[in-house]
Backbone as JSON Lines, residues from 0, in Angstrom:
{"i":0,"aa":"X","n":[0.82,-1.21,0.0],"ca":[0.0,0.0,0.0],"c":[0.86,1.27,0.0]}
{"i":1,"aa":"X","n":[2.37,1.31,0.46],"ca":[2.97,2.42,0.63],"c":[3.35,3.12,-1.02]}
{"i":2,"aa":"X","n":[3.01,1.64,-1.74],"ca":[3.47,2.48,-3.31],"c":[2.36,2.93,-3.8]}
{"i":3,"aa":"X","n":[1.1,2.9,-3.09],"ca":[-0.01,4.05,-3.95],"c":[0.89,5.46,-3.41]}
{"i":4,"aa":"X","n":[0.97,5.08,-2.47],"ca":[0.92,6.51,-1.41],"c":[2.9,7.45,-2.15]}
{"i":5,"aa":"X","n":[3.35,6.84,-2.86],"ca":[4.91,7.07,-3.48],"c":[4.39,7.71,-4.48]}
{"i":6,"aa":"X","n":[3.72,6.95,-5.37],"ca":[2.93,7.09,-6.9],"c":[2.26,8.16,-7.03]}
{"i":7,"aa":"X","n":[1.24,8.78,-5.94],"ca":[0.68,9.85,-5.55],"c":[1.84,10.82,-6.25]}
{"i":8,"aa":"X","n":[2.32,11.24,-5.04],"ca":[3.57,11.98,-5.05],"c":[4.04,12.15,-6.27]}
{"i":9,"aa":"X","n":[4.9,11.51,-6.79],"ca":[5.41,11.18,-7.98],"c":[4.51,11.79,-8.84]}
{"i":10,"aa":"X","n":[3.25,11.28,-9.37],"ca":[3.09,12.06,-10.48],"c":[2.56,13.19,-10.15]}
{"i":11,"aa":"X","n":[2.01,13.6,-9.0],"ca":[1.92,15.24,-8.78],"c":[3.26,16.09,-9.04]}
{"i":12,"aa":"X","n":[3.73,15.72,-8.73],"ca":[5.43,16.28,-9.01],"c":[5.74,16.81,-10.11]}
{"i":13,"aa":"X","n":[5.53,15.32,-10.93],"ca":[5.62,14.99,-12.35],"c":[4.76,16.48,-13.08]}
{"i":14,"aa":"X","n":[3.73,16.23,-12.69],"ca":[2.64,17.08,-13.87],"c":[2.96,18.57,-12.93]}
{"i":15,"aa":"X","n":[4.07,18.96,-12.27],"ca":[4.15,20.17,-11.4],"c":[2.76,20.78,-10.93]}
{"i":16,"aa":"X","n":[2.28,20.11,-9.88],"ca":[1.5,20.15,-9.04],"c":[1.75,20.46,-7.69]}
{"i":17,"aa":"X","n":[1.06,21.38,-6.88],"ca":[1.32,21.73,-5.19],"c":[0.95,20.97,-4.98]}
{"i":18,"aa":"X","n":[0.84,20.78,-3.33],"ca":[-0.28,20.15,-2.6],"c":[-1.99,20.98,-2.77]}
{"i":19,"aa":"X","n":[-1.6,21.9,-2.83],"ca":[-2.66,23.43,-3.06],"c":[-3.94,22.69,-3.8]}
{"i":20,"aa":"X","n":[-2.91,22.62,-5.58],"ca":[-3.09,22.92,-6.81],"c":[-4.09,21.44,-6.0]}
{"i":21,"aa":"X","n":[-3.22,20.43,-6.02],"ca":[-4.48,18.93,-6.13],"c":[-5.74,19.23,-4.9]}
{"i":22,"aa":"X","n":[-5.63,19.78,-3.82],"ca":[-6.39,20.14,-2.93],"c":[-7.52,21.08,-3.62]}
{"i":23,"aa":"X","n":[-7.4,21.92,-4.52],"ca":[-8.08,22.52,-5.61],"c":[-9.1,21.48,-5.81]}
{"i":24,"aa":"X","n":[-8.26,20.67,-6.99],"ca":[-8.85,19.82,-7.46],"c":[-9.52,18.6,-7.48]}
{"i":25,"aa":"X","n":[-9.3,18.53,-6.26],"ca":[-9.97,16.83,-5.48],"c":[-11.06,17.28,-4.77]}
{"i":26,"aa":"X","n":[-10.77,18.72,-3.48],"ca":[-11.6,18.93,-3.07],"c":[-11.67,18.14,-1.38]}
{"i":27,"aa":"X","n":[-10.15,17.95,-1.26],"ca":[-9.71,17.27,-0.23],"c":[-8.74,18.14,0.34]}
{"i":28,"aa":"X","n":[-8.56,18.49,1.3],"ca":[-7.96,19.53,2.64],"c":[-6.02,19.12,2.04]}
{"i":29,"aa":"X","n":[-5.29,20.06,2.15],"ca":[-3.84,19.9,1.96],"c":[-3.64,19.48,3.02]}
{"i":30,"aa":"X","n":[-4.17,19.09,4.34],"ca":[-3.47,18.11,5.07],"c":[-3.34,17.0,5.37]}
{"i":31,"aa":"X","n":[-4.55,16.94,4.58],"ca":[-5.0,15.32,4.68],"c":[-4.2,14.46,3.44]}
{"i":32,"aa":"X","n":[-4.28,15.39,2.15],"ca":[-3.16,15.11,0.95],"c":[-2.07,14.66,1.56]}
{"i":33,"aa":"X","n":[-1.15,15.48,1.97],"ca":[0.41,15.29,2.58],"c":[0.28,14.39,3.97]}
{"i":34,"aa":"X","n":[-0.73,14.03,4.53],"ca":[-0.68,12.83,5.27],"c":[-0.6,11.57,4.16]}
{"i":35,"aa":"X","n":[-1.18,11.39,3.39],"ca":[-1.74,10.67,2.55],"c":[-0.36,10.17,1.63]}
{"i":36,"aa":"X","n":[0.51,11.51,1.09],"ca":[1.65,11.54,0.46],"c":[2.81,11.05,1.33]}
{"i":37,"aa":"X","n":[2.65,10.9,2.61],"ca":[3.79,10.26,3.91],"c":[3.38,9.28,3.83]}
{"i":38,"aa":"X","n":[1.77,8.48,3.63],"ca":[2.02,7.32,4.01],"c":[1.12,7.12,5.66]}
{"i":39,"aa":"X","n":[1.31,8.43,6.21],"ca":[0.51,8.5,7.49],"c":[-1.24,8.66,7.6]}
{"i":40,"aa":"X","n":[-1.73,8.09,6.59],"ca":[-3.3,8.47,6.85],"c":[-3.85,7.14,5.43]}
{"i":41,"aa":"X","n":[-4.5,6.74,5.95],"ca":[-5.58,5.83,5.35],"c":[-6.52,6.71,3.75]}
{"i":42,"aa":"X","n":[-6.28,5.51,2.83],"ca":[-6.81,6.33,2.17],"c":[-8.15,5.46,1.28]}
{"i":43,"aa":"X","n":[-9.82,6.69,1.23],"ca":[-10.66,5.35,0.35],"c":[-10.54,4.96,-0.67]}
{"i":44,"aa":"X","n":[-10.91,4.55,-1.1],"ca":[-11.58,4.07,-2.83],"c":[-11.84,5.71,-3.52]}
{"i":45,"aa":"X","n":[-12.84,6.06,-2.35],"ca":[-13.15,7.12,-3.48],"c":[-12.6,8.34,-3.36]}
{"i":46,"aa":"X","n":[-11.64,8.91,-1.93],"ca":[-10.76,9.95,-2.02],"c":[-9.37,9.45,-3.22]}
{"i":47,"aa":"X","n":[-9.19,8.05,-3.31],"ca":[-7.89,7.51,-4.55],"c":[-8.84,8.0,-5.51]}
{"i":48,"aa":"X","n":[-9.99,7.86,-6.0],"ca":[-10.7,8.16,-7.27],"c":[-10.53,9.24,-7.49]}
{"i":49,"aa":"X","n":[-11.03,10.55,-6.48],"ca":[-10.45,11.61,-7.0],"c":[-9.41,12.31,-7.23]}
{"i":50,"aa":"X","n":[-8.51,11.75,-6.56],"ca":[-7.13,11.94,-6.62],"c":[-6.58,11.63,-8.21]}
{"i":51,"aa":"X","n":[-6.94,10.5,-8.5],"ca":[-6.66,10.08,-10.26],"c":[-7.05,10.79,-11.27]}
{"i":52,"aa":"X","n":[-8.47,11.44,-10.72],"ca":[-8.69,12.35,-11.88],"c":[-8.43,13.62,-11.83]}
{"i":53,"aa":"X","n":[-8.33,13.8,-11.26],"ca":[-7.05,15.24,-10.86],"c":[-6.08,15.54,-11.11]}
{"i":54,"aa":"X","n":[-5.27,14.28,-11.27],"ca":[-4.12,13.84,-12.15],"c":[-4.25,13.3,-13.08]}
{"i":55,"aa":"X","n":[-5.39,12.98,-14.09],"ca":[-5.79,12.73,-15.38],"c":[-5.24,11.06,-15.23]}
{"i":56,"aa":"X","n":[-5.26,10.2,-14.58],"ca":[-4.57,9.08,-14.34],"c":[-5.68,8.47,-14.14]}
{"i":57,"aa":"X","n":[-5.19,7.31,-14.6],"ca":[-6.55,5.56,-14.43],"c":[-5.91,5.29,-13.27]}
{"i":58,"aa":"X","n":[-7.31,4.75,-11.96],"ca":[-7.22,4.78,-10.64],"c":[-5.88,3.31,-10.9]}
{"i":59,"aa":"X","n":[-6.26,2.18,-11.63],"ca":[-5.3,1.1,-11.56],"c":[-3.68,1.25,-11.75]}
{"i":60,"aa":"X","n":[-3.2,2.81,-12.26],"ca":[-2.02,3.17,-12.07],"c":[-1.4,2.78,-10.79]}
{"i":61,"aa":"X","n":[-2.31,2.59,-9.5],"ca":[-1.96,3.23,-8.45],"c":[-1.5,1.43,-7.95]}
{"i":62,"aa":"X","n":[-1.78,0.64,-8.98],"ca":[-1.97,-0.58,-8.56],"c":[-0.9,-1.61,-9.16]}
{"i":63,"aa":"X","n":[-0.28,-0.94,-10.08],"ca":[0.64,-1.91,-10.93],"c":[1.72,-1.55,-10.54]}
{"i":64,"aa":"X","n":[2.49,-2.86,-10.5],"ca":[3.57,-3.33,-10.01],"c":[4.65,-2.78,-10.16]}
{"i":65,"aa":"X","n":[5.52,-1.96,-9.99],"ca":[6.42,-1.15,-10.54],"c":[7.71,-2.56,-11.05]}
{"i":66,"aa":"X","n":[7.19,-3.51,-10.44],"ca":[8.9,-4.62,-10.93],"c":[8.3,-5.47,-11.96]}
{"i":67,"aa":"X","n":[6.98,-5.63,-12.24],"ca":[6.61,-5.92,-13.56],"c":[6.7,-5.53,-14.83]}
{"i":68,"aa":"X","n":[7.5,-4.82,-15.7],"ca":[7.09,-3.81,-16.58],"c":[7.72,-4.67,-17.74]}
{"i":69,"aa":"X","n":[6.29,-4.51,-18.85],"ca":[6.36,-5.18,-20.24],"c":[6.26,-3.96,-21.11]}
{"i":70,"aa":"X","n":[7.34,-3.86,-21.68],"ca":[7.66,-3.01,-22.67],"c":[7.03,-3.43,-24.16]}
{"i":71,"aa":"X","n":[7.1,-4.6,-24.28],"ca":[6.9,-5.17,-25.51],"c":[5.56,-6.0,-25.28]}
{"i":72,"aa":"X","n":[4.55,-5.68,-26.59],"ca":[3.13,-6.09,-27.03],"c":[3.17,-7.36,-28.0]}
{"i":73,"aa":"X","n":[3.63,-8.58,-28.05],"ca":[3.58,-9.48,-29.18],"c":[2.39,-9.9,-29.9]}
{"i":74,"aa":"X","n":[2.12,-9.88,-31.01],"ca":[1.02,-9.73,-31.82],"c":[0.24,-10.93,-31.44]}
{"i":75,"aa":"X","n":[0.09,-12.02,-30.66],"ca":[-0.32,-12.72,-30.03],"c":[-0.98,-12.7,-28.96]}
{"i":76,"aa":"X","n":[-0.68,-11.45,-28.53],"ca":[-1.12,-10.46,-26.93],"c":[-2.77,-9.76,-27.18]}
{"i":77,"aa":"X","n":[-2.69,-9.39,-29.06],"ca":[-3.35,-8.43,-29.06],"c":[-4.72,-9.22,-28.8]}
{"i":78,"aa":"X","n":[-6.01,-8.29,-28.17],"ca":[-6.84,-8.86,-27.78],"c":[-7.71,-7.45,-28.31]}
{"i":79,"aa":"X","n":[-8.85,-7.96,-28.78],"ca":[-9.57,-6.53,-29.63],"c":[-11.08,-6.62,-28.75]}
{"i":80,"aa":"X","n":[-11.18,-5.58,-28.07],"ca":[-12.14,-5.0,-27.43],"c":[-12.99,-3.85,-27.66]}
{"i":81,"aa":"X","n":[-14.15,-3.94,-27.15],"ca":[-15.27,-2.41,-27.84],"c":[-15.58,-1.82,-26.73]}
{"i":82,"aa":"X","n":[-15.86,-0.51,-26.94],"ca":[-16.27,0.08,-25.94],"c":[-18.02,0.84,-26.06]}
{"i":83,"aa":"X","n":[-18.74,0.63,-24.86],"ca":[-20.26,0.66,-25.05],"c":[-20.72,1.43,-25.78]}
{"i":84,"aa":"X","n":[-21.22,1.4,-27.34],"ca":[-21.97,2.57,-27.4],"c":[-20.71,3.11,-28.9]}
{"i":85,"aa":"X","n":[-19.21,2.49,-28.8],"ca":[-19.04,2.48,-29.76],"c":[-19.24,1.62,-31.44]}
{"i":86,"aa":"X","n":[-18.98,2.64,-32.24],"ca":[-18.99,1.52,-33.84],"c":[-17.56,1.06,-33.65]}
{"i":87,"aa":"X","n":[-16.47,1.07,-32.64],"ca":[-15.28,0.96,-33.15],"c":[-14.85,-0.39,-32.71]}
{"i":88,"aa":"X","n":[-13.5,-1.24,-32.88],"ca":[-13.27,-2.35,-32.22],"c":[-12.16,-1.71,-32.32]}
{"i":89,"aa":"X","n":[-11.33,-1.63,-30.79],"ca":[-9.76,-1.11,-30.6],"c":[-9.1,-2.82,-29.98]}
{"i":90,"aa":"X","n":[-7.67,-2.22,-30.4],"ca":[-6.27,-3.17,-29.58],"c":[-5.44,-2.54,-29.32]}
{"i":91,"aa":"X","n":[-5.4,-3.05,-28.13],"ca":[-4.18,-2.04,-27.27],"c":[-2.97,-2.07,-27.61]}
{"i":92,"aa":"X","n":[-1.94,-1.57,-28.09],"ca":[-0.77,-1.71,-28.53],"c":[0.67,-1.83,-28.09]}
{"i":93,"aa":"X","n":[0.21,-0.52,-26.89],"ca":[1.06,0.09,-25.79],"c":[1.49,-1.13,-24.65]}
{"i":94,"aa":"X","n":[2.65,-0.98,-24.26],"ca":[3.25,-1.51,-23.08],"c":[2.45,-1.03,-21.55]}
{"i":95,"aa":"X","n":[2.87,-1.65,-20.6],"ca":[2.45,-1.73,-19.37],"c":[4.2,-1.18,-18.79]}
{"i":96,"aa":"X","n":[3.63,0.3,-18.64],"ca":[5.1,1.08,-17.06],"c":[4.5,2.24,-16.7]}
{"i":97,"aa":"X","n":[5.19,2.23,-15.33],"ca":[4.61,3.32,-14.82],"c":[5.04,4.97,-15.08]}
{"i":98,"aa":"X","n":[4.01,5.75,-15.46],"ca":[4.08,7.38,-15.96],"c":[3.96,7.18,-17.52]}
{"i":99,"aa":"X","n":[3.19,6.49,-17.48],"ca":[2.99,6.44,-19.22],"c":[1.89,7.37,-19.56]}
{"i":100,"aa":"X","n":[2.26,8.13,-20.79],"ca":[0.94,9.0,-21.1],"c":[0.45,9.19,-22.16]}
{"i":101,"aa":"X","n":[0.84,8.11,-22.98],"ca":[0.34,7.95,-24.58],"c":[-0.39,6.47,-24.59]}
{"i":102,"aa":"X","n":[-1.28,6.56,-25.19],"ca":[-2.66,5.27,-25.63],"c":[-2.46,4.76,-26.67]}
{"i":103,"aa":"X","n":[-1.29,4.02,-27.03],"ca":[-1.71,3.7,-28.77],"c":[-2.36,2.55,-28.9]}
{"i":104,"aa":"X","n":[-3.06,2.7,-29.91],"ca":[-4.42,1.49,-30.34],"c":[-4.53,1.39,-31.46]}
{"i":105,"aa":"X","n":[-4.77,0.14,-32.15],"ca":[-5.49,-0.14,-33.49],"c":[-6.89,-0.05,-33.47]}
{"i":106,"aa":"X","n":[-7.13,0.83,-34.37],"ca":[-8.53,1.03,-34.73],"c":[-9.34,0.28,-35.41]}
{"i":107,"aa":"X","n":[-10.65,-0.05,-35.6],"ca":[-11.33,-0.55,-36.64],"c":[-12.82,-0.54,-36.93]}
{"i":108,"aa":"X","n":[-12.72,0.0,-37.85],"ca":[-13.92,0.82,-37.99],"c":[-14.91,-0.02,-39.09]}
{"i":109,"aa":"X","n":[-15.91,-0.42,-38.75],"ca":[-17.53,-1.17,-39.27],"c":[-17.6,-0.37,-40.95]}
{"i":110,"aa":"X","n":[-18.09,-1.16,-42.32],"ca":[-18.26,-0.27,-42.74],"c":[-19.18,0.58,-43.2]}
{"i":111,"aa":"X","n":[-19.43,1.39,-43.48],"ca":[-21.02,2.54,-43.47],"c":[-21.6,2.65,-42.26]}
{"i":112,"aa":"X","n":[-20.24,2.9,-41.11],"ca":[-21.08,3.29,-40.01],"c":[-20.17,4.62,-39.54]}
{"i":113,"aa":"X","n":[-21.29,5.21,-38.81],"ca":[-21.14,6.59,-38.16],"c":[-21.13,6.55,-36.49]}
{"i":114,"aa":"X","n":[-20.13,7.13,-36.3],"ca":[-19.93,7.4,-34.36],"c":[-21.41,7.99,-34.14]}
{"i":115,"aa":"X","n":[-22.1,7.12,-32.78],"ca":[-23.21,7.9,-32.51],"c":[-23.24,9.04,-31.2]}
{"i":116,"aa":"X","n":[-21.91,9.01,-31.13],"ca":[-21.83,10.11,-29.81],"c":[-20.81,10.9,-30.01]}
{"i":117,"aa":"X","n":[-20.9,12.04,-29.73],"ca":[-19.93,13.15,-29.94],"c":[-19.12,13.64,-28.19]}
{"i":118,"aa":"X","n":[-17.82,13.19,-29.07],"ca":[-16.81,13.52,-27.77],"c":[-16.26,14.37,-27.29]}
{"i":119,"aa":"X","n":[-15.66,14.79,-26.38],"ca":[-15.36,15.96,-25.72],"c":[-14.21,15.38,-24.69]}
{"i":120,"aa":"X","n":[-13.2,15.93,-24.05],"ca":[-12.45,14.99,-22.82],"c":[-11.22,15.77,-22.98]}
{"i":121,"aa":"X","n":[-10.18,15.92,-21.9],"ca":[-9.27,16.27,-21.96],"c":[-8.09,15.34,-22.57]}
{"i":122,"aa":"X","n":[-7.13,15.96,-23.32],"ca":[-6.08,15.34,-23.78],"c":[-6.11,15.71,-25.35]}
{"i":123,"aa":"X","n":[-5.21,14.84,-25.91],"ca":[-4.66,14.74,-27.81],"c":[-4.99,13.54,-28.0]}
{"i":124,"aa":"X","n":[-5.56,13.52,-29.49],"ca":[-5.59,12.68,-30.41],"c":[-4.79,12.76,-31.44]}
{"i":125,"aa":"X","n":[-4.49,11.58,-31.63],"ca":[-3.54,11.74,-32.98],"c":[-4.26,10.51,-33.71]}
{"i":126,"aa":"X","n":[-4.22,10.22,-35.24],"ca":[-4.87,9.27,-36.27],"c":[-3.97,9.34,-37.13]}
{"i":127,"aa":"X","n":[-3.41,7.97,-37.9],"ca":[-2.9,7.31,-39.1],"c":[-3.81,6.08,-39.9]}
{"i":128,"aa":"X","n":[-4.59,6.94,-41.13],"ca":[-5.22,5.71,-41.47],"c":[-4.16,4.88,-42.4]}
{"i":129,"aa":"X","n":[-4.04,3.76,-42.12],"ca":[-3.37,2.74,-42.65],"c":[-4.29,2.19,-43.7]}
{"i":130,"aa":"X","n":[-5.34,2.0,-43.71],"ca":[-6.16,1.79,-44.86],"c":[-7.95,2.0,-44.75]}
{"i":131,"aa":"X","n":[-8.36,2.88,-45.89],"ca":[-9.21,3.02,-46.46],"c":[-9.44,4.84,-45.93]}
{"i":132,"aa":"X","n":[-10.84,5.19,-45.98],"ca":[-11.22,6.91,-45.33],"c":[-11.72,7.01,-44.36]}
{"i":133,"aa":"X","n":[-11.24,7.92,-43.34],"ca":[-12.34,8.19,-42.55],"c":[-12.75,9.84,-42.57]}
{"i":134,"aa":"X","n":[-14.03,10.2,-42.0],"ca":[-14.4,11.43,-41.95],"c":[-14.53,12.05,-40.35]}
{"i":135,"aa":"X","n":[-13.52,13.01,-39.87],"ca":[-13.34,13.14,-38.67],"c":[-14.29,14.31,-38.54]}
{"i":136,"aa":"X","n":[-15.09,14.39,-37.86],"ca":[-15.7,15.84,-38.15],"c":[-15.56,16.66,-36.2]}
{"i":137,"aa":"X","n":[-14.69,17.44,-36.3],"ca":[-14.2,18.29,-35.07],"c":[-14.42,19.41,-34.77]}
{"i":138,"aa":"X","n":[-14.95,19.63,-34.02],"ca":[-15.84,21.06,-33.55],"c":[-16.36,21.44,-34.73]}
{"i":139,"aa":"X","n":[-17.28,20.4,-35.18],"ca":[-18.26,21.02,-36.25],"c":[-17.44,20.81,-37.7]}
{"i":140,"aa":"X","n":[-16.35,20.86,-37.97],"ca":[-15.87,20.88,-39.56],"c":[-15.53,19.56,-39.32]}
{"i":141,"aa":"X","n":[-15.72,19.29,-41.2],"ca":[-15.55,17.84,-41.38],"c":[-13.95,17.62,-42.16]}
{"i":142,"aa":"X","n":[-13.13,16.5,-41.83],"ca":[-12.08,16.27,-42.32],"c":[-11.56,14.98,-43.3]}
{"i":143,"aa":"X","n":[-11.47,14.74,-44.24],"ca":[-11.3,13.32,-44.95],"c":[-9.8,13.39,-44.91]}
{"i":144,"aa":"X","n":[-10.1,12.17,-44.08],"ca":[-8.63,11.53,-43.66],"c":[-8.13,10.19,-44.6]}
{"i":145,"aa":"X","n":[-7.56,10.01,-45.96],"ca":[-7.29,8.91,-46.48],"c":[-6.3,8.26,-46.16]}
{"i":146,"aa":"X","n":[-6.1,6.76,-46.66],"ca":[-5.22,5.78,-46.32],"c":[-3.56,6.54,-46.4]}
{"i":147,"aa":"X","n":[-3.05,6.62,-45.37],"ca":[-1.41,7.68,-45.45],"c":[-1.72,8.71,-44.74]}
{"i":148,"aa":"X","n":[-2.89,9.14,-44.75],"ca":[-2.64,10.58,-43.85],"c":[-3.02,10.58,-42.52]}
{"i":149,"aa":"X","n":[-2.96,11.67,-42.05],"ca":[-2.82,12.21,-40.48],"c":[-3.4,12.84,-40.13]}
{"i":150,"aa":"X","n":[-4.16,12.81,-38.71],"ca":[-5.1,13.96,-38.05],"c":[-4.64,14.07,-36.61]}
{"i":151,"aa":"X","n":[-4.05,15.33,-36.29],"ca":[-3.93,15.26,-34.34],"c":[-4.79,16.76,-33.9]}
{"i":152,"aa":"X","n":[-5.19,16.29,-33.03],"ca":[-6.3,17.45,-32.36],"c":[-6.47,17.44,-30.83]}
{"i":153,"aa":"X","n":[-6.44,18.17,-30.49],"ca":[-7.06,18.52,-28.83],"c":[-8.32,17.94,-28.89]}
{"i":154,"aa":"X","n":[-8.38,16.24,-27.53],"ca":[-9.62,16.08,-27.3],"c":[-11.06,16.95,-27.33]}
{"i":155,"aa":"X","n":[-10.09,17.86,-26.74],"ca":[-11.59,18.95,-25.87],"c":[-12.22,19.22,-26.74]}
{"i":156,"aa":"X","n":[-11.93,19.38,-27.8],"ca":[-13.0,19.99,-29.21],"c":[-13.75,18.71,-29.15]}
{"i":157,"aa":"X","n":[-15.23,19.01,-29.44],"ca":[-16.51,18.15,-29.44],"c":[-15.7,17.32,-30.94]}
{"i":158,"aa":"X","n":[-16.0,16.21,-30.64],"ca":[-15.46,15.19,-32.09],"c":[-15.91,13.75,-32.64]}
{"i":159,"aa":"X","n":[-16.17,13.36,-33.56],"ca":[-16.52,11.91,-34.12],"c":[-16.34,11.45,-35.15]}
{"i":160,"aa":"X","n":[-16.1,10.34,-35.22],"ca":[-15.73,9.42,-36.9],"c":[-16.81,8.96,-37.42]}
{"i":161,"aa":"X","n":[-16.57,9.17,-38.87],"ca":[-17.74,8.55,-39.7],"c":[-16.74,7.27,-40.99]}
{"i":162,"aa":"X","n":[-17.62,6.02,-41.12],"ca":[-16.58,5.34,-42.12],"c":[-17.33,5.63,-43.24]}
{"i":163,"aa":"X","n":[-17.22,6.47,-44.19],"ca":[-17.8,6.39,-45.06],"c":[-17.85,5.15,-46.41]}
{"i":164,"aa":"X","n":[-17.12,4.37,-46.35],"ca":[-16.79,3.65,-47.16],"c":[-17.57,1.72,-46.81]}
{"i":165,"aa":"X","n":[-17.66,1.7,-47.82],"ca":[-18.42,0.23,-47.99],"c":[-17.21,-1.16,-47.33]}
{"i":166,"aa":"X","n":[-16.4,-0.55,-46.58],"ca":[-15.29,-1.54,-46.18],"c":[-14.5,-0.98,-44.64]}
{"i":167,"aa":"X","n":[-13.95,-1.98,-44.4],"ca":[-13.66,-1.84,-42.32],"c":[-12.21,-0.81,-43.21]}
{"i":168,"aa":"X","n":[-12.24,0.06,-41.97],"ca":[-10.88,0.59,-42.27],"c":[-10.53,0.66,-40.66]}
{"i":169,"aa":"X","n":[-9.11,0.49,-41.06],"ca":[-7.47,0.68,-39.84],"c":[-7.07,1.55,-39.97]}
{"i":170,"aa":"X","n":[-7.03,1.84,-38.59],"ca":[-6.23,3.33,-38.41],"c":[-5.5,3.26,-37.03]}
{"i":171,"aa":"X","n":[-4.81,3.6,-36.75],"ca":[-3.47,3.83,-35.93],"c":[-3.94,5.17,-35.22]}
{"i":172,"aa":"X","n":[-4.42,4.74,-33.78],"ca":[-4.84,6.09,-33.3],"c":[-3.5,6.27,-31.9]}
{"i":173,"aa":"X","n":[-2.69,7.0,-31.56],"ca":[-2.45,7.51,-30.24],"c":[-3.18,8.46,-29.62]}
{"i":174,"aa":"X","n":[-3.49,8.38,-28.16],"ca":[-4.07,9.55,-27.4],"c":[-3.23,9.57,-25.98]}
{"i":175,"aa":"X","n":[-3.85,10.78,-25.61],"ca":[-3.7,10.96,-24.27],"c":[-4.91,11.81,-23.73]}
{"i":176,"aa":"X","n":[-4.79,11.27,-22.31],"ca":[-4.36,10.99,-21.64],"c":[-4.64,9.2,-21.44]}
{"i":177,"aa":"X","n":[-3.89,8.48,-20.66],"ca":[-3.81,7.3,-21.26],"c":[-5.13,6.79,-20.38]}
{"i":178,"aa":"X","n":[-6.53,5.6,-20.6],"ca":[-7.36,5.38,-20.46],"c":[-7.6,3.88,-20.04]}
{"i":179,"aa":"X","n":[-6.71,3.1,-20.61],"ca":[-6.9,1.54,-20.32],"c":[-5.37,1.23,-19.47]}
């Protein structure tokens, strides 16, 4: 338990953060923080919850092993998962270490289908379609992204993919802040 309470620390540091600044943002007293950052005070589920998102961090950061670390993804690893509500099927690409802040994923996109929810969230996107079009349409303008090219944008702009094309297309997305 003392390496949630290290990890804390650490990436407040990291992202140059006070005690203040996260006390701001959690909504939790700076003394109870820096008890918390010693190691001297008990901490819940849901004061760690807000603590993570304060630091833009997935609460399970707080949980992985610092002497485990897999750098390398073997194409045997990859395991393709959806998320509710998306048209998309992603694979995780990225390694497992701690202070990581890039998401890379394989994309794959249904074909003649359209994102039915429009996103918003802190962090960058970046896109490489590897094959076929997609239509990114970001704070309102629409973008045709073909097989070779590139799109990076600030989450925060409202955003969604459309496949316009009669076939699955791949695309090579990195983001941040990192999510899985």
């Amino acid at each position: 338990m003392d390496e949630i309470f290290e990890k804390i620390r650490s990436i407040r540091i990291q992202q140059n953060l006070t005690l203040k600044d996260l006390s701001e943002k959690t909504g939790l007293s700076i003394s109870f923080l820096s008890q918390v950052e010693r190691g001297n005070s008990s901490l819940a589920i849901t004061s760690l919850k807000k603590i993570a998102d304060a630091l833009n961090t997935p609460i399970s950061e707080f949980f992985n092993d610092t002497k485990n670390l897999n750098f390398i993804v073997k194409a045997e690893e990859h395991k393709p998962f959806k998320i509710e509500g998306s048209i998309a099927e992603y694979i995780r690409l990225g390694g497992e270490f701690n202070g990581r802040t890039l998401e890379p994923l394989l994309v794959k996109l249904k074909p003649g289908k359209s994102e039915p929810n429009i996103f918003s969230h802190p962090g960058e996107e970046f896109y490489y379609v590897l094959n076929g079009a997609v239509i990114f349409n970001i704070d309102g303008k629409e973008y045709l992204v073909k097989a070779g090219d590139s799109i990076h944008y600030p989450s925060s702009l409202p955003h969604y993919w459309i496949n316009p094309l009669q076939e699955e297309v791949v695309v090579l997305c990195v983001i941040t802040p990192v999510i899985f």
